[in-house]
GULUMNU-191866 format. One record per residue (C-alpha): x, y, z; residue number from 1; residue in three letters. Coordinates in steps of 0.2 Angstrom, whole numbers, plus 2048, in hexadecimal, padded with zeros to 3 digits. Layout:
% residues N
    X    Y    Z    k    r
    X    Y    Z  NUM  ALA
...
END
This chain:
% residues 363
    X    Y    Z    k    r
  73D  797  C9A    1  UNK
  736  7A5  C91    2  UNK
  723  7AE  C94    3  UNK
  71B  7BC  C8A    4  UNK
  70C  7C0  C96    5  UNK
  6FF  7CC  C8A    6  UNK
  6F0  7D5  C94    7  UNK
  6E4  7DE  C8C    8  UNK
  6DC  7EF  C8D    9  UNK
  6CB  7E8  C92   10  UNK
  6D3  7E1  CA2   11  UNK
  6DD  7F1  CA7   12  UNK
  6D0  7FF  CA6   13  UNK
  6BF  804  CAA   14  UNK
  6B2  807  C9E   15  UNK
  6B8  81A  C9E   16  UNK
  6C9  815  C99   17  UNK
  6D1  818  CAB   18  UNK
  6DF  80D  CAD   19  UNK
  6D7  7FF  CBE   20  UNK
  6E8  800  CCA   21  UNK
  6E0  7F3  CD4   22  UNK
  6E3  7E8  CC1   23  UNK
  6F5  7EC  CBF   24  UNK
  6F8  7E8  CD1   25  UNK
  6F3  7D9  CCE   26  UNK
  6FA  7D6  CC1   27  UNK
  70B  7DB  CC5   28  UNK
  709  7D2  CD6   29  UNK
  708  7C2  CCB   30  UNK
  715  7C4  CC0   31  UNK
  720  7C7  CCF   32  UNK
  71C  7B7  CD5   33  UNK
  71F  7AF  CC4   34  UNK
  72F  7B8  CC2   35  UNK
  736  7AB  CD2   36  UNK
  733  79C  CC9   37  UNK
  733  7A3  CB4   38  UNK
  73F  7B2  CB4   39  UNK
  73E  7B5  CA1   40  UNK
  72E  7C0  CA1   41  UNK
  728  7CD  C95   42  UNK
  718  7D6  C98   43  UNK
  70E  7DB  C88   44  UNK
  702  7E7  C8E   45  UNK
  6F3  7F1  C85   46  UNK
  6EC  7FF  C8D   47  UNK
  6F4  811  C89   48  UNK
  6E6  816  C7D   49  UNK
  6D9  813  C8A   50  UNK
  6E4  81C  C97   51  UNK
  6E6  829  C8B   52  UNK
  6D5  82E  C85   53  UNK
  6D0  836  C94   54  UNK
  6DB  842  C93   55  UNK
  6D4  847  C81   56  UNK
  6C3  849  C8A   57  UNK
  6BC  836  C86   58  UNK
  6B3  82C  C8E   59  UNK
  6A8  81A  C8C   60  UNK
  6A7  81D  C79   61  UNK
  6B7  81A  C70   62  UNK
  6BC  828  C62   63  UNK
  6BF  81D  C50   64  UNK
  6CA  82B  C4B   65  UNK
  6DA  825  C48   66  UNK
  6E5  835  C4C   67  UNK
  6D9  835  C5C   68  UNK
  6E0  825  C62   69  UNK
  6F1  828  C5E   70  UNK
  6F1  838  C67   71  UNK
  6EA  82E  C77   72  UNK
  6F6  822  C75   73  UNK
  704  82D  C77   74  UNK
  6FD  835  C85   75  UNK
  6F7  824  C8E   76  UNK
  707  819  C8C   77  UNK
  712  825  C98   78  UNK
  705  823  CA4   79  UNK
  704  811  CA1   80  UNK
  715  80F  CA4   81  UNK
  716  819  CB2   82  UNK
  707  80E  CBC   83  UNK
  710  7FE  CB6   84  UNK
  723  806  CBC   85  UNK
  71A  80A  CD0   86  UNK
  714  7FA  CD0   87  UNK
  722  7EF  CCD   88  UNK
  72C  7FA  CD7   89  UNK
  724  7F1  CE5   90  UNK
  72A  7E2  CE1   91  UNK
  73C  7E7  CDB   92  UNK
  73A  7E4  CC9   93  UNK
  741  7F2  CC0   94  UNK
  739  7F4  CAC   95  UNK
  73C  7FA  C9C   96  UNK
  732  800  C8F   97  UNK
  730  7FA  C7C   98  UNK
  725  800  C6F   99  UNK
  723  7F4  C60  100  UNK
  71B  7F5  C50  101  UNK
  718  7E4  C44  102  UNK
  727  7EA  C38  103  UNK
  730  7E7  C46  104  UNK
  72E  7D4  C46  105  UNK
  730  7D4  C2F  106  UNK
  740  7DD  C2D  107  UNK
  74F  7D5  C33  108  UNK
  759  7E3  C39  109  UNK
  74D  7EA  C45  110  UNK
  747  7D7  C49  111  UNK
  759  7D4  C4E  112  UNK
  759  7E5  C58  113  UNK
  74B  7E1  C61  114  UNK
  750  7CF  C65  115  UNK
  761  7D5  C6C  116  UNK
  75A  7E2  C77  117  UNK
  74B  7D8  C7F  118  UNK
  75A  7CA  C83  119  UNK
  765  7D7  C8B  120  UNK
  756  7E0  C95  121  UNK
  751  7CD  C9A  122  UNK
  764  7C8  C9E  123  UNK
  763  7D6  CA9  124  UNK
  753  7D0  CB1  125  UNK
  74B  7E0  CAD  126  UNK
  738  7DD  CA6  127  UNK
  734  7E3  C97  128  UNK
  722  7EA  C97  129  UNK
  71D  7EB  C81  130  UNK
  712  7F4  C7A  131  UNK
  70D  7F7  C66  132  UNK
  712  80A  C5F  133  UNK
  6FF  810  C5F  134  UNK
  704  821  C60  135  UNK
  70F  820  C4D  136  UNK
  708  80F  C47  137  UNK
  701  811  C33  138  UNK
  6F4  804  C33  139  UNK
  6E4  806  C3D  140  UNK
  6E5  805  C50  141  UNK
  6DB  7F6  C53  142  UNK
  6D5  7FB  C69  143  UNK
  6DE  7F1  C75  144  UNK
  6E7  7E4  C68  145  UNK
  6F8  7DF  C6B  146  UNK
  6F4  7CE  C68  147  UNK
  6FE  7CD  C58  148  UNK
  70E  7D4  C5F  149  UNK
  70E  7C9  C6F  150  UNK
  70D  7B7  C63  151  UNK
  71C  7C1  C59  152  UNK
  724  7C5  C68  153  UNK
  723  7B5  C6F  154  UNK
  72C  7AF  C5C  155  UNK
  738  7BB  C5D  156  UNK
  740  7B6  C70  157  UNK
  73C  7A1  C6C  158  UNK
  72F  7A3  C7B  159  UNK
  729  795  C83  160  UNK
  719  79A  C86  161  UNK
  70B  7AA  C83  162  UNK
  700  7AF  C92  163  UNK
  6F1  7B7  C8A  164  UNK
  6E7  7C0  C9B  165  UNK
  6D8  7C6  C93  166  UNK
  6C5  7C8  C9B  167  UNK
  6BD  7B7  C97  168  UNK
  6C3  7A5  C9D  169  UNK
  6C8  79F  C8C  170  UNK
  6C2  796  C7E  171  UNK
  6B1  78F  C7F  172  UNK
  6A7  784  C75  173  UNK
  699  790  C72  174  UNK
  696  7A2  C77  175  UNK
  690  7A3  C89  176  UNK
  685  7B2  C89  177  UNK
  67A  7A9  C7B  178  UNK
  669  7A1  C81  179  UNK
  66A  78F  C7E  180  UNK
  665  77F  C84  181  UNK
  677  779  C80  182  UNK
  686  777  C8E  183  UNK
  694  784  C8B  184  UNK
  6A5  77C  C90  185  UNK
  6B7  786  C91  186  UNK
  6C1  77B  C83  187  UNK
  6D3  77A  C91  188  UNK
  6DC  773  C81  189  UNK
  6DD  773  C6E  190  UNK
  6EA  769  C69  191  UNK
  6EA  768  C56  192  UNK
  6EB  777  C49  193  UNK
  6DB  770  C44  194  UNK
  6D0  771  C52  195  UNK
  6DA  783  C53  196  UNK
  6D6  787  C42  197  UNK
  6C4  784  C45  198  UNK
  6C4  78F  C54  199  UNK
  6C9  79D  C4B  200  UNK
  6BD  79B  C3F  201  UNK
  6B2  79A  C4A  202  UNK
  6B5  7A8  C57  203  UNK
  6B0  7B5  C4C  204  UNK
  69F  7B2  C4E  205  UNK
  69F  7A8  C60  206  UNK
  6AC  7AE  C69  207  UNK
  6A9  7C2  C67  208  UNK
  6AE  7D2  C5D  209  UNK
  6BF  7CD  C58  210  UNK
  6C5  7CD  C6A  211  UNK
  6C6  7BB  C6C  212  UNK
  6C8  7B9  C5A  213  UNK
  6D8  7C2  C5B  214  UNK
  6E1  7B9  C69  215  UNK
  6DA  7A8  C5F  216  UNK
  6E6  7AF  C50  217  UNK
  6F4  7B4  C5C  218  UNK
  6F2  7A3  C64  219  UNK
  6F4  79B  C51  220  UNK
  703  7A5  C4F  221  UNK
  70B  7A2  C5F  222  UNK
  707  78C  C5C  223  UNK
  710  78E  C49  224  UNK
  71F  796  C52  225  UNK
  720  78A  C5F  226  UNK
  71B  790  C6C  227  UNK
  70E  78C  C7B  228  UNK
  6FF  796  C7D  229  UNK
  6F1  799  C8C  230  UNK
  6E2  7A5  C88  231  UNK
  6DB  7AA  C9B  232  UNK
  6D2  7B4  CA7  233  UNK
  6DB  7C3  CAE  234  UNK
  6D1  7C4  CBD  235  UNK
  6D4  7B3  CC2  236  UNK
  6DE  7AF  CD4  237  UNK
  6F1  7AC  CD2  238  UNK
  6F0  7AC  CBF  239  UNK
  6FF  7AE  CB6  240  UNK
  708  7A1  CBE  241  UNK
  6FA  794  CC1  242  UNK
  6FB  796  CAD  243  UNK
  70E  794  CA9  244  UNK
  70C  786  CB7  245  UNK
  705  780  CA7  246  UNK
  6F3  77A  CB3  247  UNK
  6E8  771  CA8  248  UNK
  6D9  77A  CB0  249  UNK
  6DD  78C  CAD  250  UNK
  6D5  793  C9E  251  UNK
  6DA  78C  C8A  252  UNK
  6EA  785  C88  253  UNK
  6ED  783  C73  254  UNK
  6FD  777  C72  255  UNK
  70C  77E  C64  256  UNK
  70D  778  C51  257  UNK
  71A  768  C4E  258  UNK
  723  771  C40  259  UNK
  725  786  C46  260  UNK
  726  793  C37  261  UNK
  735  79E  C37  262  UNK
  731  7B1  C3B  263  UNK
  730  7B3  C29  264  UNK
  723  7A8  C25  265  UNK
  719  7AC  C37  266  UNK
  716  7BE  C2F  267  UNK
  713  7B8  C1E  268  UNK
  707  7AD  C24  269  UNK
  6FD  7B4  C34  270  UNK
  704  7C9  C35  271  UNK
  6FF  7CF  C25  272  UNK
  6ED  7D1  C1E  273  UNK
  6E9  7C7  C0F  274  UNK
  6E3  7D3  C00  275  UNK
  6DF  7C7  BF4  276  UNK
  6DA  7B4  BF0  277  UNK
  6E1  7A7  BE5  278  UNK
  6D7  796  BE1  279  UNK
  6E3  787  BDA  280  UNK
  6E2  777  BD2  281  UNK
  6E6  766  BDA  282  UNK
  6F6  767  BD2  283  UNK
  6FB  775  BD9  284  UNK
  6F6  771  BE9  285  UNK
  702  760  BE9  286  UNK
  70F  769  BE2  287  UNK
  70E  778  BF0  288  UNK
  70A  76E  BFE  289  UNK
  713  75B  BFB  290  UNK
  722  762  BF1  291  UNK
  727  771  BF9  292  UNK
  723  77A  BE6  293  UNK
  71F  78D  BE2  294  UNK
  70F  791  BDC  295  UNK
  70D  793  BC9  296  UNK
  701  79F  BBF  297  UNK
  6FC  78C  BB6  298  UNK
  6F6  786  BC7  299  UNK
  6EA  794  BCA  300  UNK
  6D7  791  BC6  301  UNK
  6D1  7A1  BCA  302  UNK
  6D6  7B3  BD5  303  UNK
  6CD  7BE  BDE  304  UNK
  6D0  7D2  BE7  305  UNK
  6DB  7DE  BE1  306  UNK
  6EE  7DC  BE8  307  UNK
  6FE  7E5  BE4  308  UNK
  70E  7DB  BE1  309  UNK
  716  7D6  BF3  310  UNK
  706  7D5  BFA  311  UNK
  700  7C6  C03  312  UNK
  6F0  7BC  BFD  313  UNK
  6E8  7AA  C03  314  UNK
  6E9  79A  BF7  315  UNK
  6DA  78F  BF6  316  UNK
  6D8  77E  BF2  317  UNK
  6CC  778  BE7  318  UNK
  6BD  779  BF4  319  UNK
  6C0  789  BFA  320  UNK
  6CB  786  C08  321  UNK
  6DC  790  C0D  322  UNK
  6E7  786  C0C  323  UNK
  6F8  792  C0C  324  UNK
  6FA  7A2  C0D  325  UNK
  709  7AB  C00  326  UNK
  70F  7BC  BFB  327  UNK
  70C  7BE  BE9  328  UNK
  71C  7C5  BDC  329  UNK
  710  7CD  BD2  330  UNK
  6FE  7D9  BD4  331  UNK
  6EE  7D3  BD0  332  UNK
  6EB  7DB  BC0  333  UNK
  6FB  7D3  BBA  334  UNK
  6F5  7BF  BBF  335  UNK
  6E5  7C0  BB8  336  UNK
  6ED  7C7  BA4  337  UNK
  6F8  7B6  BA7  338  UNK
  6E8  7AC  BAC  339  UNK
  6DF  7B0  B9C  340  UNK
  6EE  7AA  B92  341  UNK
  6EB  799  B9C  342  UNK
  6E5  78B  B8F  343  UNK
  6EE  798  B82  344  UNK
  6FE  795  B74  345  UNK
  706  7A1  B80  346  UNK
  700  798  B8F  347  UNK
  70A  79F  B9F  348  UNK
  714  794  BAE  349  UNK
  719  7A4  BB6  350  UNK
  71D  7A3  BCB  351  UNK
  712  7AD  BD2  352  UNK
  717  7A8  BE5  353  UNK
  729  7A2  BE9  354  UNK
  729  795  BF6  355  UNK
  734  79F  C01  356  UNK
  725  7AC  C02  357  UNK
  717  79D  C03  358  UNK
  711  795  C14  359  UNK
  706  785  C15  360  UNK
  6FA  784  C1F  361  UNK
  6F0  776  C1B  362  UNK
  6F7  766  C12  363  UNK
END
């Protein structure tokens, strides 16, 4: 059985970014004591900005300053590394160090690469401790998010299940710190990707800044790839393996997809930002989601944003609703020239998304 375990930077430092050894004790503690029963571990860890910025001279206030953070990030993940390494020293667990970007997850090569040397490190029974590439990555650094690469990860080693530790319970049905009359409840389970759906909808302006809206979206990805995942309290007693124990008490559980994506389709349909919209017809709509068709300029009632060819956009159903998720073969500028020749003598039935490079989410 395979686990990716993902902690967050919230739950490993202190308001002034110091790393808390009393929370990687624990942690590490844990996940020996998980590693008796589910030897197949991989720590996803956050945490080398915030180690990192004190040494620039900040503290409580993060800088937004990209080249800031990166600088931090490569001064903080040495010392993350080295915390995590006299810690599980303790226990006899030696460890190894990867730093991964998204790309590593979209082009095969490197996919391949880094499949075959987490299998070797974990054939070994060295844990891998992951980390994103902060310190070189070319989007912005979003603080303490390696949401994303733990549900890719989990994908990429056919995981069994994804331990989110973060510094709430889980899910719950309303925000807690809210005044209301109303009875907050942690949701233990969501079993179908509609209740998850409506979730992540909904975290954004319940569940807090993006934090739990992040691990929401990682738990989406993770359930289309297959895979088990429990969003949970880092601080609790015993955690990590009261959680792969699978305890139906222990934070939100959200139950994996029935048909998984291939890694391909994961990153085409939950990695990569959408720069653009497309609304379609009820024909289109059957013909996409009940034939297994490409989508055609015909089909396309209307188009919105400004997209480059290769770039990925969201498809709407009539009522507004996302229902897949594509690259599009040409730019934005191009569709909407072949849309006003809709109704035309020279009316155009040009693919605009192959379905190799479409994802349904919605039938």
């Amino acid at each position: 059985m395979t686990v990716v375990v993902k902690i967050g930077t919230s739950s490993l430092t202190d308001r002034t970014g110091l790393i808390k050894g009393a929370a990687i004790e624990k942690l590490c503690s844990e996940i020996s004591d998980a590693r008796k029963e589910f030897s197949r571990i991989v720590l996803v860890t956050s945490g080398a900005i915030g180690a990192g910025l004190p040494a620039l001279g900040y503290s409580g206030n993060k800088p937004s300053d990209s080249r800031i953070l990166q600088a931090a990030s490569a001064i903080g993940q040495p010392r993350l590394m080295a915390t995590y390494s006299d810690h599980f020293s303790k226990y006899d667990i030696p460890v190894a160090q990867l730093l991964m970007a998204p790309d590593d997850f979209f082009i095969r090569k490197r996919y391949l690469h880094a499949r075959s040397t987490m299998e070797e490190l974990l054939t070994a029974g060295i844990l891998p401790i992951v980390n994103e590439n902060d310190a070189i990555a070319d989007d912005a650094i979003r603080w303490g998010d390696n949401d994303r690469i733990a549900a890719l990860l989990a994908q990429l080693l056919n995981a069994d299940h994804l331990l989110m530790l973060t510094d709430t319970e889980g899910v719950f049905s309303r925000d807690p710190n809210e005044d209301s009359s109303e009875e907050v409840e942690l949701i233990h389970e969501i079993k179908s990707q509609e209740d998850l759906v409506a979730q992540v909808t909904d975290s954004n302006s319940f569940q807090g800044s993006g934090g739990m809206a992040s691990k929401l979206a990682a738990a989406q990805m993770a359930s289309w790839a297959g895979v088990t995942t429990t969003i949970a309290a880092a601080t609790q007693s015993n955690i990590v393996l009261r959680a792969l124990r699978k305890d139906g008490q222990i934070g939100t559980t959200i139950r994996p997809h029935h048909k998984p994506l291939s890694a391909r389709k994961l990153w085409i349909a939950f990695a990569l930002e959408p720069k653009g919209e497309l609304t379609i017809d009820v024909g289109a709509q059957n013909a996409i989601t009940e034939e297994g068709a490409s989508l055609l300029a015909v089909g396309i009632l209307q188009a919105k944003g400004e997209f480059a060819e290769n770039d990925t956009v969201n498809i709407l159903n009539a009522n507004g609703e996302v229902i897949a998720r594509g690259l599009s073969s040409v730019s934005s500028e191009k569709l909407i020239s072949l849309l006003e020749l809709k109704g035309k003598k020279k009316n155009r039935t040009g693919e605009i998304i192959h379905r190799d490079e479409l994802v349904i989410l919605r039938t």
